[in-house]
N, C-alpha and C positions, 0 to 999 in steps of 0.2 A: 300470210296468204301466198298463193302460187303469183301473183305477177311481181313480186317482189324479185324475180329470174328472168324478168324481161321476155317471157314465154307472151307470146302471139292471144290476143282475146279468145281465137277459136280453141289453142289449147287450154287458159284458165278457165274458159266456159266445159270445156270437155273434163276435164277436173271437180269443177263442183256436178254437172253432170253425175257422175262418176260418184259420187259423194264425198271426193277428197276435199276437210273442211279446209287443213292446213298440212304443209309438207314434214313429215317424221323427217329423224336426222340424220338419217341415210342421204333424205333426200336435200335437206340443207347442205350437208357433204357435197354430192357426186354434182349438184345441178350444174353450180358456178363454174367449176372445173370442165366438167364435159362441155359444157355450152362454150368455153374458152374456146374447144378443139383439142385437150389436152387425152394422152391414153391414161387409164385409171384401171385401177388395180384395187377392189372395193369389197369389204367383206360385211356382214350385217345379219345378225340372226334371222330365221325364216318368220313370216309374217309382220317385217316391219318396214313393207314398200318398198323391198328395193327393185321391183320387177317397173315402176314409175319411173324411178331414178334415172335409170336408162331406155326408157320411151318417151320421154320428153325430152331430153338434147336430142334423140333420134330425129323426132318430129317437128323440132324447132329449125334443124338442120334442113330440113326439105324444104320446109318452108321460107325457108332465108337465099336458097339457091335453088330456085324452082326449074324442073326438066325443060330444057331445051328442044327433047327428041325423045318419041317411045323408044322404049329400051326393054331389059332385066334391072331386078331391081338393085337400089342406090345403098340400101342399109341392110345387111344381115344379122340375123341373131339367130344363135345358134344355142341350143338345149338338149340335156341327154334324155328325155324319155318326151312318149309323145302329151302323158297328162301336161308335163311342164310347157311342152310347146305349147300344145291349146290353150292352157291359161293365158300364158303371153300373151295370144292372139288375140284372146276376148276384152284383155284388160286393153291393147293397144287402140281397139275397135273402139273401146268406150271414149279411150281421152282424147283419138282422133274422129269423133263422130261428127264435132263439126265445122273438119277440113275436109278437103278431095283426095286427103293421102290414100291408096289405094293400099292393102296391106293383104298378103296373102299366107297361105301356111304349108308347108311339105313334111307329111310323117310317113313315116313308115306305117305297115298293116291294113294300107287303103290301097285299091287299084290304081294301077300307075297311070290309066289314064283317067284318072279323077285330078289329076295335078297339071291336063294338058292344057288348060284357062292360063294358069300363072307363067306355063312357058313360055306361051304365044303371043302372049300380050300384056300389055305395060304394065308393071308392079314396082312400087315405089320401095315397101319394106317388106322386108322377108322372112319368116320365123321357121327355124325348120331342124328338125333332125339330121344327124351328122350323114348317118349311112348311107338313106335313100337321098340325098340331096348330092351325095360323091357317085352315087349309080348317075343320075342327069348330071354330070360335069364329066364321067367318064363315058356317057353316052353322045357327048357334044349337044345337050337340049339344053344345058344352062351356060351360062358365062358370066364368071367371077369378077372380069375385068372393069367392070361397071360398079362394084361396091367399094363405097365414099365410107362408110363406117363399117368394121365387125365386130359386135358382141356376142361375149363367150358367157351366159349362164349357167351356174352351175357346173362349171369348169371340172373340179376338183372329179365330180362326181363322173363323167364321160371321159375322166384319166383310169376311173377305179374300174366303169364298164369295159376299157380296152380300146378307146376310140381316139388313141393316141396319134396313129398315125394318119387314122381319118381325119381329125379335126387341123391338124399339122399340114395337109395337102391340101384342103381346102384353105388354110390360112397363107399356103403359097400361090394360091390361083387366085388368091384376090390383095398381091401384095402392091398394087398398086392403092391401095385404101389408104384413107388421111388421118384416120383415127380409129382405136381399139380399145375396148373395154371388156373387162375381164370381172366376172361377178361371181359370189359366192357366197353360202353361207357358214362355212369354212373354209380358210388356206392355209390348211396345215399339211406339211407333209413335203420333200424333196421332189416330189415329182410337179406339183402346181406349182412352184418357185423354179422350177426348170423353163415350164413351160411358159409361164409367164416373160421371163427373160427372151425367151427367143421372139416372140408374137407381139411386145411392150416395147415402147419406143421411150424411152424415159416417163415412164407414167410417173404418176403422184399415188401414191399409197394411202387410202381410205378407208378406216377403219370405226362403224360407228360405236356409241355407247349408249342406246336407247335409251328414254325416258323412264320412270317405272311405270307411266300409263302404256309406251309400247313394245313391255320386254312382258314375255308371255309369263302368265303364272299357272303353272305349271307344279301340280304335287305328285311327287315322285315315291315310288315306294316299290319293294319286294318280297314276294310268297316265294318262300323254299317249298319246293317237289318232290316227292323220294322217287317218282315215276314218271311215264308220259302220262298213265290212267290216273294218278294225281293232278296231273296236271291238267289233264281235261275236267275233273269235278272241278278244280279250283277256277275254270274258265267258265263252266258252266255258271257258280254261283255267282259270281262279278257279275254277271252278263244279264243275271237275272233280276240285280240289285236296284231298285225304285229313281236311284240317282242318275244310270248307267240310261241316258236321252238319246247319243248316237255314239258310236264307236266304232273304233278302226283294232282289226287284230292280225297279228305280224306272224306270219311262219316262214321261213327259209326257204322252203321246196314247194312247188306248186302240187306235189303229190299230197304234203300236207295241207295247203289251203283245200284241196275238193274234198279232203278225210274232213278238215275240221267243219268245211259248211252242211257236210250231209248228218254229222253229229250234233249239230244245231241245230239243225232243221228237226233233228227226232227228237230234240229236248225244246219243241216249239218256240225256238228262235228263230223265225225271218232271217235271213239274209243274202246278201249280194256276196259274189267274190269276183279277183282279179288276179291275172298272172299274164306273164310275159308274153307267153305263145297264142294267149287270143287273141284274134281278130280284132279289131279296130272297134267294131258297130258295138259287138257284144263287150267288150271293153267301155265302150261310152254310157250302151243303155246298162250296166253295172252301176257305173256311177251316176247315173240320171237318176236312179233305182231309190238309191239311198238321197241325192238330194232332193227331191220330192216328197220324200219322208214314206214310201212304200214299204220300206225294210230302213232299221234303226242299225245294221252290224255290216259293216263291212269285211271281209277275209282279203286278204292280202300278201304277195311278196313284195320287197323289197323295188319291185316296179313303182309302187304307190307311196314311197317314201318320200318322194321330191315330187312337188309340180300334182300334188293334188289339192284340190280346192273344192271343201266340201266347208261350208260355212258351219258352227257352233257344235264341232265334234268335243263332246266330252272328256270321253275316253280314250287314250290306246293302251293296248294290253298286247305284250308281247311275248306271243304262245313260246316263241322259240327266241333266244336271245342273238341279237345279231351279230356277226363274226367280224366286225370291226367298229371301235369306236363310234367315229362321226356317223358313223348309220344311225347309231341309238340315236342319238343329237337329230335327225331328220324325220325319225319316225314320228320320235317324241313332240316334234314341231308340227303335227298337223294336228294338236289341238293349244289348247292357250294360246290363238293366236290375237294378234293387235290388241293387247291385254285382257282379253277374255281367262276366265280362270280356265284350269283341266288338268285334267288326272292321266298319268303315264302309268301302269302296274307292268313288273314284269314276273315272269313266272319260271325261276330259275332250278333246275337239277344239278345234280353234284358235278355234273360234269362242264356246266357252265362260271364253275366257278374262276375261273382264269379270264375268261371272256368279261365277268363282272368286274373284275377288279382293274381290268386297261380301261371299263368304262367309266368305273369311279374314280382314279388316277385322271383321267379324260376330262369328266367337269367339275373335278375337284371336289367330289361331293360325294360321302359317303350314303348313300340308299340306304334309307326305312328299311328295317324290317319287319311286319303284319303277319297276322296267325289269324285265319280265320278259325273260329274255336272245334266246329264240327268235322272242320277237315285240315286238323292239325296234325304237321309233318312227324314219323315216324325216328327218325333222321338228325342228328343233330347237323349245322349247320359245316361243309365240307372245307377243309383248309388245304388252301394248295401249296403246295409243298415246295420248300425253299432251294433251290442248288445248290451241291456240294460245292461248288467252285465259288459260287455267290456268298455262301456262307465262311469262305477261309477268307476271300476278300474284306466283308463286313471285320474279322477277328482280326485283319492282318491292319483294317487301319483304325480303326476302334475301340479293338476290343483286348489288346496288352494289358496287363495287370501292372502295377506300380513296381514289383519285384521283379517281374520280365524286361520291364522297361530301364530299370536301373543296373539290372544285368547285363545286359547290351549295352548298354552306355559304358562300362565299366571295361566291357571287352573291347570296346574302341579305341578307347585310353588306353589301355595296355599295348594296344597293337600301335599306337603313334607313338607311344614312348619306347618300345621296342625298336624304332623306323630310325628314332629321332640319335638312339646310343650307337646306331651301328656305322 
């Protein structure tokens, strides 16, 4: 149970609240440590609480050192897209519902002065997008000086968007703060080990290993394409299949997501779609859309890969394969989540076959292959082709023959006995 962390009754109540019956092992992990006051450094598959992990030492912190004096606010957290901020915010709301922590949100896509409440007046914790929250630091409306903790969610992912040197300047305007945590659902990669280093005060490095009730199950598989018109029957018929209850479908370019929702629409699929450059409202009632159960398909770029939260998603199915690794790992995480089963399909052409294999290298896991029988690939399956340099390497340490090798050897000895008479 959650008081086993010494967490305050209003947060245990805000917990069961909440429905959380008992802490997953993220949150076994980060609780004890953070509540120390220690920075953490903490990675944990999507959907297995770790957004809790770090709103409760938040929240236990305010409450253990209660304001003095209205101010800005005391605890930042910081998120690379604005779906991810809003959930924070919602889940924050729930475990602090009932304390007086006051908790506010700044994204991007909204009127800047729809945010003039939280500048003006007291805000204890703060969730907010990197950019538009550096526009109010570099306008003199906010001041950093006053945050007691910073957390970085999703870290990795606001290094890949380019928000390097944004989330960098705001982690120097609030370097008076006592404590950092830094969360992710992966930390792979030279550039999150950079960053970490600089913004981490000697953290504790936390890394869970879910239970099998809260590591998602998740069936994974792929349909070869000879085409993109391939590819759309083969979307069509998934989409059409009796199993397929709500789904999320991935395209790259937002030119793609309006092609593929108006191609569904004429093969009488419902759906919502979502991309970067919409507005805020129309972004939100998109996904209202579908949680409500109005439309069962959501269309998507890679905006909606992290930080969505649409409860007992199925499906995703990704129209267009995504051009790095840990994307797939993100997309694929908004269904099977908190052990619920679901099904990831992706729908690959020849020309993704490169892209498929850093993914399978990636989770270590060679992807199904599926034929649907009516709209079986023309195509035999495409082989990417090895490097001439790669391939004299494999031979040069590998691949000598017993006679090659005994020949060399033989000219060594000649050449040290040659050394050795003169």
């Amino acid at each position: 149970m959650f008081n086993q962390f010494d967490l305050d009754d209003e947060l245990v109540g805000g917990c069961a609240k909440a429905g959380f019956k008992k802490p997953t092992s993220i949150q076994q992990l980060v609780l004890p440590e953070a509540m120390a006051g220690k920075d953490v450094l903490a990675s944990a598959p999507t959907g297995t609480g770790k957004t809790a992990a770090f709103i409760l030492p938040c929240a236990q912190h305010l409450l253990d050192y209660p304001r003095t004096q209205p101010g800005f606010p005391r605890v930042l957290i910081l998120a690379p897209t604005r779906e991810l901020a809003s959930q924070i915010f919602e889940q924050a709301q729930l475990l602090t519902q009932l304390t007086d922590i006051k908790i506010g949100l700044i994204t991007g896509g909204v009127n800047y002065g729809s945010h003039k409440e939280i500048l003006t007046q007291t805000t204890d914790m703060l969730i907010a997008t990197p950019g538009r929250l550096l526009d109010y630091i570099e306008n003199e409306q906010f001041d950093a000086r006053e945050i007691e903790i910073l957390v970085f969610d999703e870290a990795d992912r606001m290094l890949d968007m380019g928000f390097d040197d944004t989330i960098g300047r705001i982690a120097g305007e609030a370097r008076w703060r006592k404590q950092t945590m830094l969360f992710s659902a992966t930390l792979a990669g030279a550039g999150i080990i950079r960053f970490s280093k600089d913004v981490l005060n000697e953290p504790v490095f936390l890394e869970s290993d879910p239970s099998r009730k809260e590591k998602a199950k998740t069936h994974q598989w792929i349909h070869l394409a000879d085409d993109k018109a391939h590819k759309l029957k083969l979307l069509v018929n998934i989409l059409k299949q009796d199993d397929v209850k709500r789904a999320v479908v991935f395209a790259n370019k937002r030119e793609t997501v309006q092609m593929l929702a108006g191609v569904l629409q004429s093969e009488e699929l419902s759906n919502a779609w979502l991309e970067g450059e919409m507005p805020q409202d129309k972004r939100n009632s998109a996904v209202e859309r579908v949680k409500n159960g109005s439309v069962n398909i959501l269309v998507a770029t890679d905006v909606a890969a992290r930080g969505l939260d649409i409860d007992d998603i199925t499906h995703v199915i990704n129209f267009d394969m995504p051009r790095k690794a840990d994307v797939y790992v993100h997309r694929i995480g908004r269904t099977g989540r908190a052990g619920k089963k679901g099904t990831a399909v992706s729908l690959v052409e020849a020309h993704d076959m490169l892209s498929l294999g850093k993914i399978e290298r990636y989770i270590d896991e060679r992807l199904r292959r599926r034929v649907i029988e009516e709209l079986r690939p023309q195509h035999k399956e495409a082989r990417v082709p090895v490097k001439k340099n790669k391939t004299k390497a494999i031979k040069k340490n590998a691949g000598l023959s017993r006679k090659a090798k005994a020949a060399k050897k033989a000219k060594k000895a000649k050449k040290a006995k040659k050394k050795s008479n003169s």
